[in-house]
N, C-alpha and C positions, 0 to 999 in steps of 0.2 A: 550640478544638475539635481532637481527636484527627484526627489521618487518616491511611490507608494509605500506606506512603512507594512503592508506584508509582504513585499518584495525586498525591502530593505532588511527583515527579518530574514529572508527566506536566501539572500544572496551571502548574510553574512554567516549563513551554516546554522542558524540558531534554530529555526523550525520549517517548517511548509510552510504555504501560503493561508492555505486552509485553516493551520491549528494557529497562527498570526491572528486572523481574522477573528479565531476562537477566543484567544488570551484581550483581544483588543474590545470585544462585548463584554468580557467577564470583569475589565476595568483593571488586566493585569500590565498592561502595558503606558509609558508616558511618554513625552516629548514635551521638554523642558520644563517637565511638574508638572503638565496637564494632562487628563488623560486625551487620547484624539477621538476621532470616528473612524469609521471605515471608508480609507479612499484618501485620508489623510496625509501629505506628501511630507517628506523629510529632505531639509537642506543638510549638505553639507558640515555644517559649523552646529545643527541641533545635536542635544543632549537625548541619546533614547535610552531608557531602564525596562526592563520588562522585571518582576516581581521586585522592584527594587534596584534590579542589576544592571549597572552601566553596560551598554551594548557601545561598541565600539566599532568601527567599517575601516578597518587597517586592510591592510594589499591585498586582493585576491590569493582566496586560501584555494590551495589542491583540491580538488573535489575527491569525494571519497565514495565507492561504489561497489558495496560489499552483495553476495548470495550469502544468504543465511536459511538452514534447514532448520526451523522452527520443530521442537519436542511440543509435544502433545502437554500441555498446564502452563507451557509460556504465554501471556499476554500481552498482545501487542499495543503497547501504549510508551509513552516517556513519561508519563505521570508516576513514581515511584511511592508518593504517596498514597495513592488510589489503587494500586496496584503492587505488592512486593514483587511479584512473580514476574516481572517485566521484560522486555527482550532487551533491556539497553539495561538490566543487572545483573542480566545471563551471558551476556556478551564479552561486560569491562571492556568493548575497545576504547583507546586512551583519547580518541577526541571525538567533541559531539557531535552523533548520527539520529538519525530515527529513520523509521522505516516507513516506507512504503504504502500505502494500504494496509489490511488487514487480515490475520486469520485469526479463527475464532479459536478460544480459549483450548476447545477440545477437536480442533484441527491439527497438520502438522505441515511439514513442508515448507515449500521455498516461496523468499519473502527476500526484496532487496532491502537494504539499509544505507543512506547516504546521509551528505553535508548539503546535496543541491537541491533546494527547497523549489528551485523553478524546475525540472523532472517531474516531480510527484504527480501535479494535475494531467502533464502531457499523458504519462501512461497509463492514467485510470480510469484518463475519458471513457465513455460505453461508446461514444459515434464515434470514434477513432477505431471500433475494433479492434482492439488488441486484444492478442488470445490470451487465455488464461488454461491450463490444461491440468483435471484432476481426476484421481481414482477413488471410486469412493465403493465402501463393500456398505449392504444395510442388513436389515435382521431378517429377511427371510427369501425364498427364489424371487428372481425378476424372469418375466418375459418379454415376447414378441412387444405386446403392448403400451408395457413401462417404460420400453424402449423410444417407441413412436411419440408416446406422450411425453416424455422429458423433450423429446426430440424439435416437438412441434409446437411449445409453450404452455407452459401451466399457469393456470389463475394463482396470484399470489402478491399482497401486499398490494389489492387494487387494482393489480395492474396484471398484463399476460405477459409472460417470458418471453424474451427472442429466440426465433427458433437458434438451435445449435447443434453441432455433433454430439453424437452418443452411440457407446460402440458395447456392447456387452462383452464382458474377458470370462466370465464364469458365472456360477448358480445364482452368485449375490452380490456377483462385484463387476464394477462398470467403467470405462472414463467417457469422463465429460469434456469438450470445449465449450468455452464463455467466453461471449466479447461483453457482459454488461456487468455489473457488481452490484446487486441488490443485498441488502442486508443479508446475510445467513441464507443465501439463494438456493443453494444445493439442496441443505436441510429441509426448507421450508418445499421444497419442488416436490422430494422425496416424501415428505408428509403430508400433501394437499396428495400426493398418490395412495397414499393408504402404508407407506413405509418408514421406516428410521432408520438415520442414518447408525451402523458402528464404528465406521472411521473413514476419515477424509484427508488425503495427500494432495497437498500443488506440486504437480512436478516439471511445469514450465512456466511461465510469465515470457511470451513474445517468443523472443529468438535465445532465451536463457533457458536452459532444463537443470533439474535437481539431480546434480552431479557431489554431494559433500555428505559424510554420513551425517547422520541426526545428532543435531544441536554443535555444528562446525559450521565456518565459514571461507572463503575465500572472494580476491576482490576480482572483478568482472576484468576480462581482459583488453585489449585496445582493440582485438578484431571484432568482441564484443560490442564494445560500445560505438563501433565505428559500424554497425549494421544494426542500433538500435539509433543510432542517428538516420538511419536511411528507412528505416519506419517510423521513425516522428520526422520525416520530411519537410514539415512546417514546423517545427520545431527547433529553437536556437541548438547547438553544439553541448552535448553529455561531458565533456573532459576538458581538461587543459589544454 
């Protein structure tokens, strides 16, 4: 059967769908010594190489579904060239994963990392709502109003925020709920208010909370994922 070569990418553990689409514009991808386009389908019997390298679609491999507590200078990217400081050279687990979405360079916290390239879009859709939950401290008191106004959407990248929770814990420090992911959102919210951010924790994604000290991992458990299937309910099955 025919299939999409960023799906073919993304089933055989090699990337997302997303960074597939990425490698196949920038002309790193081929099928049978051509490059393709996007949308491009792959038989059975084609030859696919991304940077050169034979890709190969051997038997369904175990999917792999790690929490990882992200240190503050890690970067989440797979590109090791572009980045040394990378989450997949801080990690060394022995077979290929990449993470998730994103935290920023000077962020920390929890960040999944897998082999299931179809996952990735399900959970970061923004209309799917999925929560994202984070403590952030900035440089100086918040009140009543920084409150209201994180609360009820800030001008930012063009566009107005969704509203979201916001609960104050102290003089400078807050958490946040987000179902959408706009670039750098917290920061940029916190700065169109007249603040900076000094640090920023994820300490949920859905029905996952940051339970592993900084810069450890462990793999998501089966009652996990068996209730993160029940919130991507239009979504195909997370595990074996």
């Amino acid at each position: 059967m025919a299939t999409r070569i960023n799906k073919y990418l993304s089933e055989v553990g090699y990337c997302s769908r997303r960074e597939a689409d990425k490698l196949i514009l920038e002309g790193k991808v081929t099928i049978n010594g051509e490059i393709p386009e996007i949308g491009t389908k792959v038989e059975d019997n084609d030859q696919v190489e991304v940077k050169g390298q034979r890709i190969e679609k051997s038997k369904r491999q175990k999917n792999i579904y790690l929490a990882f507590n992200k240190p503050v200078g890690i970067v989440c990217t797979t590109d090791k060239k572009l980045e040394p400081n990378n989450v997949i050279d801080f990690i060394k687990y022995p077979k290929r994963i990449f993470p998730i979405g994103r935290l920023d360079k000077l962020s920390e916290g929890l960040i999944f990392l897998t082999n299931d390239g179809d996952i990735v879009n399900k959970i970061l859709r923004a209309r799917n709502n999925h929560e994202k939950e984070y403590i952030v401290k900035v440089n100086r008191p918040i009140n009543s109003n920084f409150i209201k106004s994180m609360s009820n959407g800030v001008e930012i990248l063009d566009t107005i925020t969704k509203n979201c929770f916001v609960e104050q814990l102290g003089p400078r420090n807050f958490k946040i709920i987000l179902t959408q992911g706009l670039n750098r959102q917290i920061r940029r919210m916190c700065e169109a208010l007249g603040y900076r951010v000094r640090s920023l924790k994820r300490v949920r994604i859905m029905n996952i909370k940051l339970d592993v000290p900084t810069g450890e991992y462990r793999e998501l458990s089966k009652e996990e994922l068996l209730e993160l299937n029940e919130l991507l309910e239009n979504s195909s099955k997370t595990y074996n």
